[in-house]
C-alpha positions, 0 to 999 in steps of 0.5 A: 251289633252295638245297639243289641249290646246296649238292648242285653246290657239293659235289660240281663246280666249280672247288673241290668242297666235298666233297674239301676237308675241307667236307663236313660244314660243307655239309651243316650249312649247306644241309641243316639252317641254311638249309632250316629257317630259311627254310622257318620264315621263310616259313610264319610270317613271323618268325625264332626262336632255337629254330628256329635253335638246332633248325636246327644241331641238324639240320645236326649230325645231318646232318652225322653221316650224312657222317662215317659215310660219309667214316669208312666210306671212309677209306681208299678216299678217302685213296688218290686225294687226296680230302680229307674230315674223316675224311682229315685227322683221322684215325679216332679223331678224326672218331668222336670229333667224331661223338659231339660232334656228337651230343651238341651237338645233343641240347643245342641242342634240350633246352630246346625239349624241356623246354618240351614238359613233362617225360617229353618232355625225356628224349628228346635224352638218349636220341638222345645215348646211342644215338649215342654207342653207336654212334661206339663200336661204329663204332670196331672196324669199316671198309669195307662193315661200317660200312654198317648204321651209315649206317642207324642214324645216319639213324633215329635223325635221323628218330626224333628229328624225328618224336618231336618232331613228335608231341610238339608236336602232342600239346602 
C-alpha cells in the first residue's frame, strides 16, 4: 500500500512528485527506505541501523534507474516543462550525481559486507566500479541508445541483492 501511495504521489495530484525535480527522493523513500525497514520491522520485530543503512542503499540504487531514464529523456521532458534532476542539472551533473549515488551506496553496505568475511567485501566495490563505468560510457550517448543502459543499471541493483543474499545464506 505504501509503495502505491508513493507510485499516486509520483505521478497525479495537484503536485506530481515526478515533474517537480523529486523523483529520485521518491524513489529513495517508497522504494528502498520505506519497504526495506518496515518489511525487516515486521519479520523481526526490531529496527537495525544496517538494514537502515542497506535501506539508502537501495533507494540509491534505485534512484539511479531514474536518473538513466530522466538523463535518456532530457530533452523530450525539458520541451513540455517537466522538471526532472537531469532538467534542472543538466547532463553532466545528473551523470556525475549517478556515479555518487553509486559510490555512496557501495559504502553504506561495505561494512555489512565486511562482516560476511573477506572475499565478499570486494563485492561493492565492484558494483561501484561497473556503475561508474557506466555514467561514463553513458556520457557519449542520448535518446533511445541510452536504453540498454536502464538495463544495465537494474542488473547490476539486482546482481548486487542477489550476491548479497547468497552470501548471507551461505554465511
Amino acid at each position: 500500500a505504501l509503495i502505491g501511495l508513493g507510485a499516486l504521489a509520483y505521478s497525479t495530484g495537484p503536485f506530481p512528485l515526478s515533474t517537480h525535480c523529486l523523483g529520485e527522493a521518491t524513489v529513495l523513500v517508497f522504494f528502498g527506505l520505506a519497504p526495506v525497514n518496515l518489511t525487516y520491522y515486521v519479520m523481526a520485530g526490531s529496527w537495525s541501523m544496517p538494514v537502515f543503512l542497506a535501506s539508502l542503499a537501495v533507494g540509491l540504487m534505485g534512484a539511479n534507474v531514474l536518473i538513466v531514464n530522466n538523463y535518456r529523456d532530457m530533452a523530450d521532458d525539458a520541451a513540455v516543462g517537466k522538471h526532472t534532476l537531469a532538467t534542472a542539472l543538466g547532463g553532466k551533473a545528473v551523470l556525475v550525481l549517478y556515479a555518487l549515488n553509486a559510490i555512496v551506496a557501495s559504502v553504506l553496505v561495505y561494512g555489512s559486507w565486511a562482516e560476511l568475511g573477506v572475499y565478499w567485501e570486494v563485492v561493492p566495490s565492484l558494483y561501484t566500479v561497473f556503475a561508474v563505468e557506466i555514467a561514463v560510457q553513458m556520457r557519449r550517448l542520448r535518446g533511445a541508445a541510452l536504453n540498454p543502459y536502464l538495463g544495465r543499471t537494474s542488473m547490476l541493483m539486482f546482481g548486487l541483492s542477489l550476491i548479497f543474499l547468497v552470501a548471507w545464506i551461505l554465511n
